[in-house]
C-alpha positions as CSV (number, residue, x, y, z in Angstrom):
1,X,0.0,0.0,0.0
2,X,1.0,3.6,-1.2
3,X,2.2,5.6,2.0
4,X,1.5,9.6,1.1
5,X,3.0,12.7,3.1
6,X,1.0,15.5,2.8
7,X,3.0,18.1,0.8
8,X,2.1,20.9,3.1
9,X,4.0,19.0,5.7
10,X,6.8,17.9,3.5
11,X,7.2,21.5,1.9
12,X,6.9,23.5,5.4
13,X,9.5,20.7,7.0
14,X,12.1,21.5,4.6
15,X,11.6,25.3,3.8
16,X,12.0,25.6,7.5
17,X,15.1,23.6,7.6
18,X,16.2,26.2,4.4
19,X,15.3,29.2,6.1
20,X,16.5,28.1,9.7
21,X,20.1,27.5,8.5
22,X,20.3,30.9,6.2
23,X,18.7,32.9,9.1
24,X,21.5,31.1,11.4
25,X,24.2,31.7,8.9
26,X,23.4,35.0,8.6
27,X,23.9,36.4,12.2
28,X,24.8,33.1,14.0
29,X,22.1,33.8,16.8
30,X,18.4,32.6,16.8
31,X,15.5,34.7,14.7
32,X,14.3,37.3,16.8
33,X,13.4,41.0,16.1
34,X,17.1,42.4,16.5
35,X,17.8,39.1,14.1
36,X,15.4,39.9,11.5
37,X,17.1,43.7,11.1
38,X,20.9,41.8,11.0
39,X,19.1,39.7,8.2
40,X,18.3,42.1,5.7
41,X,21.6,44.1,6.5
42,X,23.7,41.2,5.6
43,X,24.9,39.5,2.7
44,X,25.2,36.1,1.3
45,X,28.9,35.3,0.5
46,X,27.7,32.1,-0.3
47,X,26.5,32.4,-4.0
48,X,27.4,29.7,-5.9
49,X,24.8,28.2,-7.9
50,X,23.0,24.6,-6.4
51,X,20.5,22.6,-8.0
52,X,19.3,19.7,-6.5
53,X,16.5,17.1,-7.6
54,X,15.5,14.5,-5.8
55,X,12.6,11.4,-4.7
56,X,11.4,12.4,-1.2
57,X,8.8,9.8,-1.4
58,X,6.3,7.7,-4.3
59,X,5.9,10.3,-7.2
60,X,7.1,13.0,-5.2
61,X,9.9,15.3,-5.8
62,X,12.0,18.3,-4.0
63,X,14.3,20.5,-6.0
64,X,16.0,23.6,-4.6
65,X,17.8,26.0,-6.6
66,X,20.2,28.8,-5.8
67,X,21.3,31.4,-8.5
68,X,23.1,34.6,-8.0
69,X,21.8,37.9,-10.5
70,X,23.9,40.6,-11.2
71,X,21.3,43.1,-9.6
72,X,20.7,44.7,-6.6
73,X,18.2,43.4,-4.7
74,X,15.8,46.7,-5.0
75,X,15.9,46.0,-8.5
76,X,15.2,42.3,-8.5
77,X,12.3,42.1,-5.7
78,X,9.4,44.0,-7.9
79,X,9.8,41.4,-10.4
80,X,9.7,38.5,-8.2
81,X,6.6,40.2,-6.0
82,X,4.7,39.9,-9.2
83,X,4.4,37.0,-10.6
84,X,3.2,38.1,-13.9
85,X,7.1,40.8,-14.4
86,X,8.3,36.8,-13.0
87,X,7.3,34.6,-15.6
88,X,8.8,37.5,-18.4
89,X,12.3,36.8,-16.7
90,X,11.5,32.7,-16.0
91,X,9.4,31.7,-18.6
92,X,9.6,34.2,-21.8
93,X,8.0,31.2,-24.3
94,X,5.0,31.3,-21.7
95,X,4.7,35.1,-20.8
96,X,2.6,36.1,-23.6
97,X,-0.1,34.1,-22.5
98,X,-0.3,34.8,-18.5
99,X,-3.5,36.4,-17.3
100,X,-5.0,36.7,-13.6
101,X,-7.9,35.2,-12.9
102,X,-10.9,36.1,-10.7
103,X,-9.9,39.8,-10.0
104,X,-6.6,38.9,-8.6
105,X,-3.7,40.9,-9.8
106,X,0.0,41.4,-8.0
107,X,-1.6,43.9,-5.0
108,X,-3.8,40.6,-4.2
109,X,-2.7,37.5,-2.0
110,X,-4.3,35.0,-2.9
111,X,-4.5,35.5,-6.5
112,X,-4.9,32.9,-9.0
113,X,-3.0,33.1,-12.3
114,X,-2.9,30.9,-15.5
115,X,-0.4,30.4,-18.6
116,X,0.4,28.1,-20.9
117,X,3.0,25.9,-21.3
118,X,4.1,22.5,-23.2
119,X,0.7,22.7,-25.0
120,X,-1.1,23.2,-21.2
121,X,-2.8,25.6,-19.2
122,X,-1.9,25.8,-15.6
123,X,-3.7,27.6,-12.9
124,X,-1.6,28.2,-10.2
125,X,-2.4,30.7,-7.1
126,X,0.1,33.3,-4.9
127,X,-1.0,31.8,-1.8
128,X,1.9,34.2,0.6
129,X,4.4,37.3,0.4
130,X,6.4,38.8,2.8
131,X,7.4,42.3,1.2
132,X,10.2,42.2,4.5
133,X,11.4,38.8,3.8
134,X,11.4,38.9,-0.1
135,X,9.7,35.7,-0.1
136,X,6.8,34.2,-2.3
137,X,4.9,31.0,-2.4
138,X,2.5,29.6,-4.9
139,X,1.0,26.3,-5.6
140,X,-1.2,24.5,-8.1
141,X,-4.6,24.6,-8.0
142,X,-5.3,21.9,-11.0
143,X,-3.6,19.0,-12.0
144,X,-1.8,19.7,-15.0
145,X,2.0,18.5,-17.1
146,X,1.5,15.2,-14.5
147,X,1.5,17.5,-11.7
148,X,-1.0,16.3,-9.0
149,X,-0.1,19.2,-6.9
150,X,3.3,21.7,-6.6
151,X,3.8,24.2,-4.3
152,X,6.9,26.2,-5.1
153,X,8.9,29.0,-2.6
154,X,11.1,31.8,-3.1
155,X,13.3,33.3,-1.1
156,X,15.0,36.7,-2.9
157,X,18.6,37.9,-0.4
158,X,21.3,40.4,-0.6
159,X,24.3,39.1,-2.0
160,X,27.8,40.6,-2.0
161,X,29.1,42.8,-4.4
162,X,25.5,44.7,-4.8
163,X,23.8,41.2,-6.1
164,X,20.7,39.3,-5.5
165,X,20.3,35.4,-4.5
166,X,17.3,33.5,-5.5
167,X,16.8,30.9,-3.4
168,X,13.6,28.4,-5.4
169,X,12.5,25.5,-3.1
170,X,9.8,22.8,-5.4
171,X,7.8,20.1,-3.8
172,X,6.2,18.3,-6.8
173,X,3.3,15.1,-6.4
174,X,3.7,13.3,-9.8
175,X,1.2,11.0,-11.7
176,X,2.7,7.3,-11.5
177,X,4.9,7.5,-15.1
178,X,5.5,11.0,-15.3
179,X,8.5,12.4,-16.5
180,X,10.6,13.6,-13.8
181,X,13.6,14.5,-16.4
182,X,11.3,17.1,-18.3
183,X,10.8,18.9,-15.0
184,X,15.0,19.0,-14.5
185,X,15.1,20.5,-17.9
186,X,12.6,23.5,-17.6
187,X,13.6,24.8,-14.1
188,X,17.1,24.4,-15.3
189,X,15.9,26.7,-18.3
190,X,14.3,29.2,-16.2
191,X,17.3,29.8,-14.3
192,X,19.1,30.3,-17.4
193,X,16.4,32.6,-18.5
194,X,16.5,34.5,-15.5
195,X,20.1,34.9,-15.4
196,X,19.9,36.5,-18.4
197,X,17.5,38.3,-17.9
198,X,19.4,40.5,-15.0
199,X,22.9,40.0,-16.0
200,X,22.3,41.7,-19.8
């Protein structure tokens, strides 16, 4: 028999275990209101690009990526708060055809969005935003590409040297069969595309 995690759990277990050890890296004391000041202050020296992949359970995957842009992070952060300016720096093949849905818009959390991509429309939602921790999460809200459900969480940082880190944590629930390799090449093209799209 099938064992299931609920991806909530799996995806707030591990961005908490991401955000724990940058916080602590940051200013080597625990989070508090003093820490949360040292946090935006700082840099990360720590830039060099990850991108990880992996099972974390039947038809479930995890992939984090880390990618530095030659930007400051006042430049970067109102494209990533809006997830429409976004998917023209991640997804420029798919930007044309993003619209918000049901009144939303980038002033609105929730909002539900959809594009198209690989032939399919997807319908994903801005479910969070901190606008003092230059974070993000959305998730899908239909199945779609053999995606039962994805939830996806950014998490924008100073670097040195007057740069930006983009931090991208994926928790993906697969049909049985599906692809996982098609998935490895389109968020390693989006962080091409993105790259490009701040370092020209």
């Amino acid at each position: 028999m099938r064992t299931t995690t609920s991806l909530p759990i799996i995806l707030a277990s591990c961005m908490a275990a991401l955000l724990w050890t940058g916080h602590a890296a940051a200013d080597d004391r625990a989070p508090g209101a003093d820490g949360s000041a040292a946090r935006r202050a700082a840099c990360k020296g720590d830039t060099e690009s990850v991108f990880v992949l992996a099972p974390i359970g039947e038809d479930q995957i995890l992939s984090y990526q880390r990618v530095l842009l030659d930007a400051p992070l006042g430049e970067v952060w109102p494209v990533l708060r809006d997830v429409e300016r976004f998917w023209d720096a991640v997804l420029p093949d798919a930007a044309p055809t993003f619209m918000w849905l049901d009144g939303g818009g980038p002033e609105t959390i929730p909002s539900r969005f959809q594009f198209t991509a690989a032939g399919s429309t997807l319908v994903e939602e801005v479910t969070y935003r901190s606008e003092e921790e230059h974070q993000l999460l959305v998730r899908l809200v239909e199945p779609a590409l053999g995606m039962q459900a994805y939830y996806g969480f950014w998490d924008l940082s100073r670097a040195c040297g007057n740069k930006a880190v983009l931090e991208y944590t994926r928790v993906l629930e697969l049909e049985p069969g599906t692809d996982v390799e098609f998935f490895r090449a389109v968020f390693t093209q989006e962080f091409i595309d993105i790259q490009a799209y701040f370092n020209d």
